[in-house]
KOLVOKOL-565764 format. One record per residue (C-alpha): x, y, z; residue in three letters. Coordinates in steps of 0.1 Angstrom, whole numbers, m for minus. Layout:
SITE    east   north      up   residuo
SITE       X       Y       Z       ALA
...
! end
This chain:
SITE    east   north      up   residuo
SITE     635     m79     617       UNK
SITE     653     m80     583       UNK
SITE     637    m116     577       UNK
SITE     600     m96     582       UNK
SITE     612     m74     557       UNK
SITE     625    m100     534       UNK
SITE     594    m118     537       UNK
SITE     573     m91     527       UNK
SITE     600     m79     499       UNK
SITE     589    m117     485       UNK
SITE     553    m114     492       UNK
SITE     553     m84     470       UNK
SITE     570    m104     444       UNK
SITE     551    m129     438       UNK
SITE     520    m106     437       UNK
SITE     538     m88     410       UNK
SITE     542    m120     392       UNK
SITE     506    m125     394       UNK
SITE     495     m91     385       UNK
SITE     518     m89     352       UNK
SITE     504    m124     343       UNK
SITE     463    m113     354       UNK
SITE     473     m77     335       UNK
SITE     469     m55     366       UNK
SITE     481     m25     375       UNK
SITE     520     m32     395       UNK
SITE     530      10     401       UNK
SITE     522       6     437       UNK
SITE     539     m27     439       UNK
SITE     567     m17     427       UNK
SITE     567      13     450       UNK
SITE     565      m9     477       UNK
SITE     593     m29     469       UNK
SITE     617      m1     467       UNK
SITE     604      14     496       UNK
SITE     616     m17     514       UNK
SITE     646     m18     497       UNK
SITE     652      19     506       UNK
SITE     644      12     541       UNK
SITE     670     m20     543       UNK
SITE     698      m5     528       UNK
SITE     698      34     545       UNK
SITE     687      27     573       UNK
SITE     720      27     601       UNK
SITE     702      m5     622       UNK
SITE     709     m35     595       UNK
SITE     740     m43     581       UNK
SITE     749     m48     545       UNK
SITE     758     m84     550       UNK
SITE     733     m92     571       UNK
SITE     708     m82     546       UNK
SITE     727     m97     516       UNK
SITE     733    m130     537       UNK
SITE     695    m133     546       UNK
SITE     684    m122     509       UNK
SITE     704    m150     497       UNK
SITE     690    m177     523       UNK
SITE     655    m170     516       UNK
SITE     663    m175     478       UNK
SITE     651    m134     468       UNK
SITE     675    m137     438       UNK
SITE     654    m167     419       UNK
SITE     624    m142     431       UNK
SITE     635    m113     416       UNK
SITE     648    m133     384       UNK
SITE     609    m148     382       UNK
SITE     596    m108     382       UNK
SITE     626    m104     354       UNK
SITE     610    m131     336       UNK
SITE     574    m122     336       UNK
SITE     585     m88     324       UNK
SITE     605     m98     297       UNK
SITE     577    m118     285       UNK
SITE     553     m92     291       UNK
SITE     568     m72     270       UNK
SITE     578     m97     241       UNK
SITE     537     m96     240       UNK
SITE     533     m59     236       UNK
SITE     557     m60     210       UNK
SITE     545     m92     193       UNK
SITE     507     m74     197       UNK
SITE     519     m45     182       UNK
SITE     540     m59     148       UNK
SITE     506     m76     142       UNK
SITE     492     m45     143       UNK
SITE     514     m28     121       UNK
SITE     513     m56      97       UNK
SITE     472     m51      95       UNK
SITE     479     m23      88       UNK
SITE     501     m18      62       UNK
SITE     476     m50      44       UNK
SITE     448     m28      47       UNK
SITE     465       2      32       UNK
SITE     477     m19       3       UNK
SITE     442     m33      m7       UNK
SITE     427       4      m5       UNK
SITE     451      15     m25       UNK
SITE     447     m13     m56       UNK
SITE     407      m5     m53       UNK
SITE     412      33     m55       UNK
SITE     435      27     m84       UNK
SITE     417       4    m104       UNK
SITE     383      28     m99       UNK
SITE     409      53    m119       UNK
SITE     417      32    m147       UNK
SITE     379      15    m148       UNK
SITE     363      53    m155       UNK
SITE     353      64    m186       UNK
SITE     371      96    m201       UNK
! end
């Protein structure tokens, strides 16, 4: 029974993985995932160990470190997106400003 969950816990994973690296929506993913987590670790019919012991053996940590990953770089992108952004802008705002000051010097008085 725990190794059904488990198996789904790393199903869900690696559909994470995919969906942060497609750019899809991971909300109800994630919900998923801590639903099953919720489920493992309150309910009274597994025990800690148990659980821990099989997460371990089906190698869940080097899962969970590959969704850490994909985030990390996911966001490293956003950012990297973004301080372009910024930078385009600023440029653009610098070169309107030189042509609306030299239209104030260039006019006759």
């Amino acid at each position: 029974m725990i190794g059904e969950i488990l198996n789904e816990y790393k199903l869900i994973n690696e559909k994470i993985i995919n969906n942060i690296k497609s750019d899809l929506d991971t909300d109800n993913l994630f919900k998923e995932k801590e639903e099953l987590i919720f489920e493992l670790i309150n309910s009274e019919k597994y025990k800690i160990e148990d659980v821990k012991s099989n997460f371990f053996k089906l190698a869940l940590d080097v899962s969970d470190e590959e969704v850490k990953k994909c985030i990390k770089d996911s966001m490293i992108s956003v950012k990297k997106s973004l301080y372009d952004l910024k930078n385009r802008k600023n440029a653009n705002n610098s070169y309107n400003k030189n042509i609306n000051l030299n239209r104030f010097f260039s006019t006759k008085v």
